[in-house]
Every structure is written in C-alpha cells, then in structure tokens.
N, C-alpha and C positions, 0 to 999 in steps of 0.2 A: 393564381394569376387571373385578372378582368379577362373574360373575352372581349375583343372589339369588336365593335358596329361597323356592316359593310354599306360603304355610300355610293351608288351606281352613280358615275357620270357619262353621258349620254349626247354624243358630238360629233358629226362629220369631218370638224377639224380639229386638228392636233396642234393647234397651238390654243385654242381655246379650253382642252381638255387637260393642256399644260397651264393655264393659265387657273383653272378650275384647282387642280392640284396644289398650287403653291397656295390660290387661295384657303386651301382647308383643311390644309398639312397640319396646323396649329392644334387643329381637334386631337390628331391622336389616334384614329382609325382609319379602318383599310377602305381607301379609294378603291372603286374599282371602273377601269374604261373599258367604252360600250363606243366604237364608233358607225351605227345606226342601228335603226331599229330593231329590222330582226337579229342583232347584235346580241341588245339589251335583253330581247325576251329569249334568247339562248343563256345567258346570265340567269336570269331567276327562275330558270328551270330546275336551276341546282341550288341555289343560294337566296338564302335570306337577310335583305337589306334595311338599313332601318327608313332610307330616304333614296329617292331618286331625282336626280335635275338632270333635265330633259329638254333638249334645245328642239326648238320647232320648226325653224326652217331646217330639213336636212332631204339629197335626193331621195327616191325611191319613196318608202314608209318615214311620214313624216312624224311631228312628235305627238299630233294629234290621233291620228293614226295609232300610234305605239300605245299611246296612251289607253284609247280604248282596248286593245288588245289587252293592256297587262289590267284594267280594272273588270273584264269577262273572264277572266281569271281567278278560282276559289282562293287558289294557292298566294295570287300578290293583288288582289284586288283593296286592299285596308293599306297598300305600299303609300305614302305620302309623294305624290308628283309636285314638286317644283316647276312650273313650264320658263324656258329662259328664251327670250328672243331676241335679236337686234333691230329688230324692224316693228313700230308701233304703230297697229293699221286701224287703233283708235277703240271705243267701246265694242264694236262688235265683236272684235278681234280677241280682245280680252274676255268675256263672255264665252264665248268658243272655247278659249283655254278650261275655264272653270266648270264649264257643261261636260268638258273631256276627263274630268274628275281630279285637274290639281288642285291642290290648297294654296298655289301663290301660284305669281303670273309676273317675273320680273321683265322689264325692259334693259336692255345693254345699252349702254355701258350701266352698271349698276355698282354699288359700292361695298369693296369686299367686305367693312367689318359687316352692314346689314345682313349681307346675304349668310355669313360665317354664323352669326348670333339664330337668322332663321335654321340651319341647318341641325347646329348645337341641339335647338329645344326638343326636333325631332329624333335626334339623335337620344337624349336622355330621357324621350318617351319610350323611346324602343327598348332602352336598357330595363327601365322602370318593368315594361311588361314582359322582358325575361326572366326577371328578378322571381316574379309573381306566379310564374307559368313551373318556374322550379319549384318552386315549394308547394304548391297543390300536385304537381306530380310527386313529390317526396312524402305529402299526406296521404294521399291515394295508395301509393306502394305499401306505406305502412297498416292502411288500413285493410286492403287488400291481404298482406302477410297475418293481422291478427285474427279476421275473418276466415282465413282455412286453419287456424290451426285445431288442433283436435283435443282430445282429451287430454292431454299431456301441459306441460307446462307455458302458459300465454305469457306471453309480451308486456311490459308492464307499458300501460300509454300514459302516465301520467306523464314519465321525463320528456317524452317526445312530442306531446300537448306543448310542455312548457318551452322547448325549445323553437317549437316553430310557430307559437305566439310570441316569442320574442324577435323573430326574423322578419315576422309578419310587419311586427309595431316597428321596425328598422325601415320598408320601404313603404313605411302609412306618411313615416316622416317625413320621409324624403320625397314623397307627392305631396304631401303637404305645402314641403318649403317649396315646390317646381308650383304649385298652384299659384303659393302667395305672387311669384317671379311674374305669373301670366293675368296677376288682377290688375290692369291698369288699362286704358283707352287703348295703348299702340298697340297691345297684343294680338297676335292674330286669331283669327275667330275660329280656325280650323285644330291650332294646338289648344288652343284651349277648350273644344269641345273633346278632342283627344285626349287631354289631363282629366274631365269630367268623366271622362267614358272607364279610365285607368282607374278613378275612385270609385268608380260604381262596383268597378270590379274588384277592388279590395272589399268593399263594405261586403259584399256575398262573400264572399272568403273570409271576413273574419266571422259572421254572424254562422258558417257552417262550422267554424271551429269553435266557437264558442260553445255552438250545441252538443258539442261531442266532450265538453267538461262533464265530470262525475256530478250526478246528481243534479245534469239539465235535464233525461231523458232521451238522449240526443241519441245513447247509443256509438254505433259504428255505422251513423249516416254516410249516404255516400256526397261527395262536395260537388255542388254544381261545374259542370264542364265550363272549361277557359276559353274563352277564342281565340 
C-alpha cells in the first residue's frame, strides 16, 4: 500500500480550511488542519509534510511569522510554503511573502484547479524523494550487513546490485517524465529547481551504485548521504 503525503493547511478560519479541503480532496492524501501558527509548528514537530499553504493574515503569529519559524527549522526548513492571502497590498507585499521563504504567493479568491495542479507537483516531488531516501537506506543496510560479516559464508551482492538498479531506473523514470511536465514557460521556478535538485540526487546514487559493480573497483563503498 502508497503511503500518502501529508498537506498542512494553515487558517484561522474554518470555513476556509473547509473550503481548502474540498479543494484538494481530489489529490488523495491526508489533509491536515492547523488553525494558527503555533498550531502548525506543534504539527511538524511530529510530522512530515510534503506542502504547506499558509494564510497570512491570521491573529496572534501571523503566516509570515510562522513561516520564518518553520524555515529556522533543520527538521521542516526545505517544507515548500505556499503563502495564501485575501488582501493584495501590492509588490511589496508579495516580496515579503517570498523573502519569508515561500515558493508561491497566491491572492484570493484564487482558482481551485491552479492551486490543486500547484499542490500535486509538490506533492509528487515529496513522493519522488521518499522513493529515493528508501532505497539508499535499503543499500546501506545491505551494505553495512556484508561489511561485518566474517569468515563464514558472505552474502552474494550481485542479486541485490541488480534489484535496486532496477528500482533505481523505476524513479529515474518517473523524474524524468515530472521533469519533461515542468519544461515549459508557466512552470514554476521553485518546483522545477526542486525536480533539478531530486536529479542531482539520483545521479549520485546511481553513479555510487554503479561503482559498487564487480569489476568497477568500487568495492563496498559507502553511498553519499541523502538529505
């Protein structure tokens, strides 16, 4: 069974946080409400989300506010913020949003397929670098078990070479095909340095697994750390 992707939404009110709901019901994963600030950062104390939308006017800690808080954060500072507002107090205003470290900065009323479509991308970028983060930990393990073993009978690594180069070339794909998705003018500039970032991080992962074929020298290198 997929695990799902958890989507913080983030709203003083409850009919917008219902209204948030319906629109993003269609995705498939766990909403989850946050109605303010220190709400949200009691949420990702425990939980890993793949997106957050983040309304800006709200009392108390507002979303700018919030925002710096969760991007001085080791744990959710790479979180993707959406900022949603209903009130557009012009360039400045907007600027302010993107210095507080979203990747978008919608105004309301806003249109739900766009916003559904931006959520999606971030959404199967999150998935993409689960994908990736399993199977260098499932390389590691195995690599780690044939490294202690001792004089007695080793582990053969050829099967397990060949299995998780083939799992590997499964999500090369399928960044591939999200890349092709995000080569055009309207894409956004922040999921697609984020699909850039997710390739880069395959390409080290396949080039350590490569190295670790019979008769590269490679050995039982150890694979560079994931972030």
């Amino acid at each position: 069974m997929v695990q799902k992707a958890k989507i913080l939404l983030v709203d003083d009110r409850p009919e917008n946080l219902l209204a948030l709901e319906a629109i993003l019901s269609a995705l498939d994963q766990t909403l989850v409400r946050a109605s303010s600030g220190e709400e949200a950062l009691k949420a990702l104390l425990t939980d890993d989300f793949a997106v957050i939308l983040l309304d800006v006017q709200m009392p108390g800690m507002d979303g700018f506010e919030t925002a710096a808080h969760i991007k001085r954060r080791e744990r959710t500072r790479d979180i993707p913020i959406i900022f949603l507002t209903a009130i557009n107090h012009g360039p400045h205003h907007t600027f302010r949003g993107y210095a507080a470290g979203a990747v978008d900065y919608i105004s309301k009323p806003f249109d739900p397929w766009v916003l559904r479509a931006k959520v999606s991308v971030f959404v199967e970028l999150y998935m993409k670098n689960c994908k990736l983060r399993e199977q260098a930990a499932l390389l590691r393990l195995q690599l780690e078990g044939n490294g202690h073993a001792g004089g007695g009978r080793e582990k053969e690594p050829a099967g397990l070479l060949a299995e998780l180069s083939a799992r590997l070339a499964a999500v090369e794909e399928q960044a591939e095909a999200l890349s092709k998705q995000l080569d055009d003018e309207s894409a956004d500039a922040a999921a697609v340095a984020t699909a850039a970032h997710l390739e880069r991080k395959l390409t080290g992962l396949r080039r350590a697994l490569d190295a670790l074929e019979p008769g590269t020298g490679g050995g039982t290198g150890v694979l560079p750390a994931q972030s």
